[in-house]
C-alpha positions in Angstrom: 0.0 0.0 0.0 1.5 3.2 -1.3 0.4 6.4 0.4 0.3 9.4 -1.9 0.0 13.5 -1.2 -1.4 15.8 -3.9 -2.2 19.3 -3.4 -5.1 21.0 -5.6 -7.1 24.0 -6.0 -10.1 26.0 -7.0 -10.9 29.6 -7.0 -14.1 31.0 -4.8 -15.7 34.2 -6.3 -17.2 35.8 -2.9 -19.2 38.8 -2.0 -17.3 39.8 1.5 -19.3 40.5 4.4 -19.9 37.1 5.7 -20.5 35.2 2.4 -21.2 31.7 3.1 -20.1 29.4 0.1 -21.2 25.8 0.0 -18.2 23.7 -1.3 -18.6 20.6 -0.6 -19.0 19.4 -4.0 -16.3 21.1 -4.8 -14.0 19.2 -2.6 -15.7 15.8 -3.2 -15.0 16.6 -7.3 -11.4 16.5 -6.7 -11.0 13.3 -4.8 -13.4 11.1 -6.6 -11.6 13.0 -10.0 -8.2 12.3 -8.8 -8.8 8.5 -7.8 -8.4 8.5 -4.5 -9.9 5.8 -2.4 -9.5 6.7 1.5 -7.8 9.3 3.3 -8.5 12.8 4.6 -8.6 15.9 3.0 -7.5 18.9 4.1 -9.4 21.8 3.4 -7.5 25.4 3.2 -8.2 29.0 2.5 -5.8 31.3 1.8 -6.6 34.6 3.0 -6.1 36.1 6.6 -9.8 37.1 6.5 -11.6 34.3 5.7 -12.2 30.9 7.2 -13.7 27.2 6.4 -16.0 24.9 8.6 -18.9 22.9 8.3 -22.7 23.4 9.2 -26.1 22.5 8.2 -26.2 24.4 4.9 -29.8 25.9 5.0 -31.6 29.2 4.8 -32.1 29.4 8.7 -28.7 29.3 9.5 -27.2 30.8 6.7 -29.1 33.9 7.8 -28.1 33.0 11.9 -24.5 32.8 11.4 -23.7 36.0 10.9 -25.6 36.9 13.4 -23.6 35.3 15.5 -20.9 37.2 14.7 -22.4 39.8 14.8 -23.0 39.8 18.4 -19.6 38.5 19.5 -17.3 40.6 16.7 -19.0 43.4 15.7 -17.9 45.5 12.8 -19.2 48.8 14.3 -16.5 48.4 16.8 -13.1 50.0 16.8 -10.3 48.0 16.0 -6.6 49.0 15.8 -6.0 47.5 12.4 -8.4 49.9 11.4 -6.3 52.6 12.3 -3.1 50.9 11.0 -4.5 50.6 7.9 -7.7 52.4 7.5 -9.2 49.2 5.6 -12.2 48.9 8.0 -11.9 44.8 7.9 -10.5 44.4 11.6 -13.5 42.8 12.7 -13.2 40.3 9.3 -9.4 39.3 10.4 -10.5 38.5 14.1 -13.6 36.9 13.1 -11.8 34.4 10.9 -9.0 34.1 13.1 -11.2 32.5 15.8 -13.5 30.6 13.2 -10.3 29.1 12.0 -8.6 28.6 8.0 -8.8 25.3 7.5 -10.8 21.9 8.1 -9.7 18.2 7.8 -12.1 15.9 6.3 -11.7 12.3 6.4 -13.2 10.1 3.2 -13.6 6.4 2.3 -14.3 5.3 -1.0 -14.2 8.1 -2.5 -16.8 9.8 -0.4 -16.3 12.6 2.1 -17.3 11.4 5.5 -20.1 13.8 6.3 -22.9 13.8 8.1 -26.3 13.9 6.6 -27.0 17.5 7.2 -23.1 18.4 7.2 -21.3 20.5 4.4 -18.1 22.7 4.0 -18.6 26.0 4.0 -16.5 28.7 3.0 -17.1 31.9 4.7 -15.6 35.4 3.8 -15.9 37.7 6.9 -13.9 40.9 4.4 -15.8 43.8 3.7 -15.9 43.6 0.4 -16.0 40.5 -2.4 -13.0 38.6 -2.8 -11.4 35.9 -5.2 -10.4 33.3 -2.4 -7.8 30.4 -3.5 -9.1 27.4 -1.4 -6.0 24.8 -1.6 -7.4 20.6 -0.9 -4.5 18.6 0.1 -5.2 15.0 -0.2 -3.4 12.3 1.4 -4.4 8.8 1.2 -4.9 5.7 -0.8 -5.6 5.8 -4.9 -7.2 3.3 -6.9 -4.6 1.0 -8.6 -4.1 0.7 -11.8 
């Protein structure tokens, strides 16, 4: 059995201000496309304002999540990177600093191991749209040939 790593990508077109982005078939494309069997994959964003985790992708909470954050990061506050560099996305770099960058997913033939009502999310906490790089490393076992 021959472990292999391979690192891919795909770009996210995103409107800022707490866009949540479904990806999950996204990331599910580019293990079953590149023949991998079982492993994990590691989901990435590059991007010190935005962030990747997983939720119940629905209108409900796609309306409470920023809400959330809302209440516990607020963008009306005042920040010192704003005054550094007058930007006005400090709340956006704490708010994915604590929601996090990055997500490992484990999968088995060539499925991601979800739950039923569980999908990747990308979120963009910037105040304004974004192209965001998400990088999926996979590591694992590939079909044979």
């Amino acid at each position: 059995m021959i472990i292999t790593i391979e690192t891919h990508s795909f770009n996210v077109k995103t409107k800022g201000n707490c866009d949540i982005i479904d990806i999950t078939n996204a990331v599910e494309k580019i293990v079953q496309e590149n023949h991998f069997i079982e492993g994990n994959a590691l989901i990435f964003v590059a991007g010190s304002t935005a962030a990747i985790t997983t939720i119940e992708y629905e209108p409900g909470l796609i309306k409470d999540y920023p809400k959330l954050f809302d209440k516990i990061i607020p963008e009306s506050e005042s920040y010192h990177h704003n005054f550094t560099w007058h930007d006005g996305n400090g709340h956006s770099h704490l708010r994915a600093a604590l929601q996090k960058s990055s997500l490992s997913v484990p999968f088995k033939n060539s499925k991601l191991l979800l739950g039923t009502w569980q999908q990747i999310i990308l979120v963009d906490f910037d105040n304004r749209s974004r192209n965001r790089e998400v990088i999926v490393q996979l590591t694992g076992i590939k079909e044979t040939e």
